[in-house]
C-alpha positions in Angstrom: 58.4 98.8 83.6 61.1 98.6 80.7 59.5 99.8 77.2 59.5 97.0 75.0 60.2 95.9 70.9 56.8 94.0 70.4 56.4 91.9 67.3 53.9 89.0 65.9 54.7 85.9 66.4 53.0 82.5 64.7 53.6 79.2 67.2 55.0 76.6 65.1 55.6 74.1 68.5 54.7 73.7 72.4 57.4 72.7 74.7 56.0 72.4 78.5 55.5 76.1 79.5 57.5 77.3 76.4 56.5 77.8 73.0 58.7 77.9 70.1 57.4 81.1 67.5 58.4 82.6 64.3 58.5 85.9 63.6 59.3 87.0 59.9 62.9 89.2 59.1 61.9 92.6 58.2 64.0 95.4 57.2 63.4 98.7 57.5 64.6 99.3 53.7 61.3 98.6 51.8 59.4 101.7 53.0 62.2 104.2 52.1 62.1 106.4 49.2 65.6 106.1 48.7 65.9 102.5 48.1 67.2 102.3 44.4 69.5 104.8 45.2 70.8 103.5 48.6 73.2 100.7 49.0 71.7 99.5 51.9 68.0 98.9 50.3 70.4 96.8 47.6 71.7 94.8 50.3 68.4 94.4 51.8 66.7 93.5 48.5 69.2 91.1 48.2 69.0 89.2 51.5 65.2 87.7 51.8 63.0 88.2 54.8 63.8 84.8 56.3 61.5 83.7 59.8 63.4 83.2 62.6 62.0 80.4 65.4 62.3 82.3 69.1 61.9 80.3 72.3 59.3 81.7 74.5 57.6 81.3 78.1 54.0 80.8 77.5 52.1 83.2 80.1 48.7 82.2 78.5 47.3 79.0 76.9 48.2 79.0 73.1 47.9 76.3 69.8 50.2 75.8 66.8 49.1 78.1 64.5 48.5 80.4 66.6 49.8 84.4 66.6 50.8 86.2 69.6 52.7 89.1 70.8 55.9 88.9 71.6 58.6 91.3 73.5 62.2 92.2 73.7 63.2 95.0 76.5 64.6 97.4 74.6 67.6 98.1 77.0 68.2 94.3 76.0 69.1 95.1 72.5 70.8 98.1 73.0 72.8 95.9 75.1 73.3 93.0 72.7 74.2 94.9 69.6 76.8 96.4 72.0 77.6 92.6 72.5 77.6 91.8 69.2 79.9 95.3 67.4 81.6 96.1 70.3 82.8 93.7 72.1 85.0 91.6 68.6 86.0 94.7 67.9 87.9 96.0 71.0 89.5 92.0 71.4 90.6 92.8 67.9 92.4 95.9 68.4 93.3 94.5 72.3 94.9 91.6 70.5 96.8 93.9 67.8 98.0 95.9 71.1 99.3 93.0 72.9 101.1 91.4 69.9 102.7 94.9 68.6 103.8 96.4 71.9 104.7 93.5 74.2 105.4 90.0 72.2 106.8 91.5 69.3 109.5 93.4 71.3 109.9 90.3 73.7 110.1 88.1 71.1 111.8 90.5 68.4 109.8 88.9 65.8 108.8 90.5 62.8 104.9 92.1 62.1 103.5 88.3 62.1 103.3 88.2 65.5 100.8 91.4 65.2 98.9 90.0 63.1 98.5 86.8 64.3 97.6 88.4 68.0 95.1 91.0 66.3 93.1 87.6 64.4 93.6 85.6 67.8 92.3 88.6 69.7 89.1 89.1 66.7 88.6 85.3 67.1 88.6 85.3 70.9 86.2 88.3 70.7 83.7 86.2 68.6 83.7 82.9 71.0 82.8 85.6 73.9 80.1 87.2 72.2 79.1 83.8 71.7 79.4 82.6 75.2 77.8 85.3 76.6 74.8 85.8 74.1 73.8 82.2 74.9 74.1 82.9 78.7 71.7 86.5 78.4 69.2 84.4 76.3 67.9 83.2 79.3 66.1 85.9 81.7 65.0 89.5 81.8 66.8 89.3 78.0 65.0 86.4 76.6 61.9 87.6 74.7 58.5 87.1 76.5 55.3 86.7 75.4 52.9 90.0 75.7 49.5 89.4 77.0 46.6 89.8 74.2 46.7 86.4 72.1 45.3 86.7 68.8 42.4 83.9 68.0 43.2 81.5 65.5 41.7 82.3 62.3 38.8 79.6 60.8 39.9 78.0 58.1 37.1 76.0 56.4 
């Protein structure tokens, strides 16, 4: 079995055998000693710990309101934030490549042609990242709820 990134979860809505959940945004930032000194912990501070609603298959009976465990195979987002950095990145440069070494001679056009390749190529890069991310959402990628519901807590 894959190790897993487990996080709480809150159901906010029940769809068939799914459940939609919302898992707070946290960074890493707030328990570093560095933090006033660190540009990151500024951008951090900066950016608020937003939730973020995650469609999950139900593998036990749950309620709104209700907290549960959640998963992501970590392979999955080693994988994804190679999706997500990588991926632009090379259709950039690729882009840059084809414009400066083949169109630009073939059309002898000036450096516009580059450029407008290399932002073609970083756009292109983008709509596949896109494409794809919606495509591994589903699957041994998608998060999964984790055994070991938490009750609801009494609220008098």
């Amino acid at each position: 079995m894959n190790p897993m990134s487990e996080e709480l979860a809150t159901v906010v809505e029940l769809d068939g055998d799914h459940a939609w959940v919302s898992c707070e945004r946290r960074s890493a930032c707030n328990s570093c000693q560095q933090q006033s000194d660190c540009g990151t912990g500024t951008v951090a501070k900066a950016m608020a710990n937003r939730a973020q609603r995650v469609r999950v298959r139900l593998c036990a009976e749950v309620r709104v309101g209700q907290q549960i465990r959640i998963g992501i195979p970590q392979h999955s987002l080693i994988q994804g934030a190679l999706l997500v950095y990588l991926l632009p990145l090379l259709c950039l440069v690729g882009g840059g490549l084809l414009g400066q070494l083949w169109l630009r001679p073939l059309l002898q056009a000036g450096e516009g042609v580059s450029i407008l390749t290399t932002a073609l190529g970083g756009a292109a890069g983008f709509l596949l990242v896109r494409y794809l991310s919606r495509r591994l959402g589903e699957g041994e990628y998608a998060p999964r709820m984790l055994g070991g519901v938490i009750p609801t807590r009494f609220h008098p």
